[in-house]
C-alpha atoms as one frame of an Amber mdcrd trajectory, in Angstrom:
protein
 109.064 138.355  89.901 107.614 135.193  88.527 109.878 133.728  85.321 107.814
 133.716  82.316 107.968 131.033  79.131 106.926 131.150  75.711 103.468 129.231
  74.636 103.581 128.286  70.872 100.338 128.358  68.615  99.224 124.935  68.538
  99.064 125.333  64.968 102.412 127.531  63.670 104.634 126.136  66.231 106.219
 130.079  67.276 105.015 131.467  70.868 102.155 134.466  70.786 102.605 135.095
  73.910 104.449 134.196  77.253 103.051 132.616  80.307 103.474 132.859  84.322
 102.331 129.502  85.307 102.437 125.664  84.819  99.274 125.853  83.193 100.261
 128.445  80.517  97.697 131.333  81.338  97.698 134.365  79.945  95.947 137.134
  82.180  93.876 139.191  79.804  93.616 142.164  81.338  97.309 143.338  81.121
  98.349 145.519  77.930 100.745 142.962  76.716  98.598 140.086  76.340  97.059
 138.985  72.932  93.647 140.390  73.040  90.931 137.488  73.794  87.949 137.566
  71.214  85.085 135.364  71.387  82.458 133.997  68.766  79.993 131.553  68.890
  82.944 128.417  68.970  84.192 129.895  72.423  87.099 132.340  73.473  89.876
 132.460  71.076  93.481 134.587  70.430  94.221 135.445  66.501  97.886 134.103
  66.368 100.144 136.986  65.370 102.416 134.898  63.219  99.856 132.272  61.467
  96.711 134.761  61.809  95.047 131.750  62.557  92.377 131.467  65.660  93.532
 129.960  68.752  91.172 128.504  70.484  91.481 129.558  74.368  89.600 128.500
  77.745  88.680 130.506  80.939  91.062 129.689  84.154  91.028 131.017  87.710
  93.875 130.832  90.296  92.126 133.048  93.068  90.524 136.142  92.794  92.658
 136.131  89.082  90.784 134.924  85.814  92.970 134.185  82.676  92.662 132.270
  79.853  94.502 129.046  78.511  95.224 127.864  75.386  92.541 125.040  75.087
  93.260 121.609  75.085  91.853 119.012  72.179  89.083 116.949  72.837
């Protein structure tokens, strides 16, 4: 089994969720991921602690599709 790390909300500063990968992606589709919402802005993740929106970007590593927290332009 993979080791998994704590992403913090870009924003708050505590993790919302953990991660599998280098490139901190979160694979929505598992029960224990922060459900992924998305509104006209893009894909985002309410932060549990802050309740603020999280912005978030599709991945893929393979057949898998997750989502990343996105990065600032």
């Amino acid at each position: 089994m993979l080791p998994t790390h704590d992403v913090p909300c870009p924003r708050y500063g505590k993790a919302p969720f953990s991660a599998l990968s280098l490139d901190d992606g979160i694979n929505a589709a598992t029960p224990e991921s922060p459900k992924v919402e998305h509104a006209p802005g893009g894909y985002f993740i309410h932060c549990p602690f802050c309740r603020e929106r999280v912005a978030v970007e599709p991945i893929s590593a393979g057949s898998a599709t997750g989502f990343q927290v996105a990065r600032p332009l």
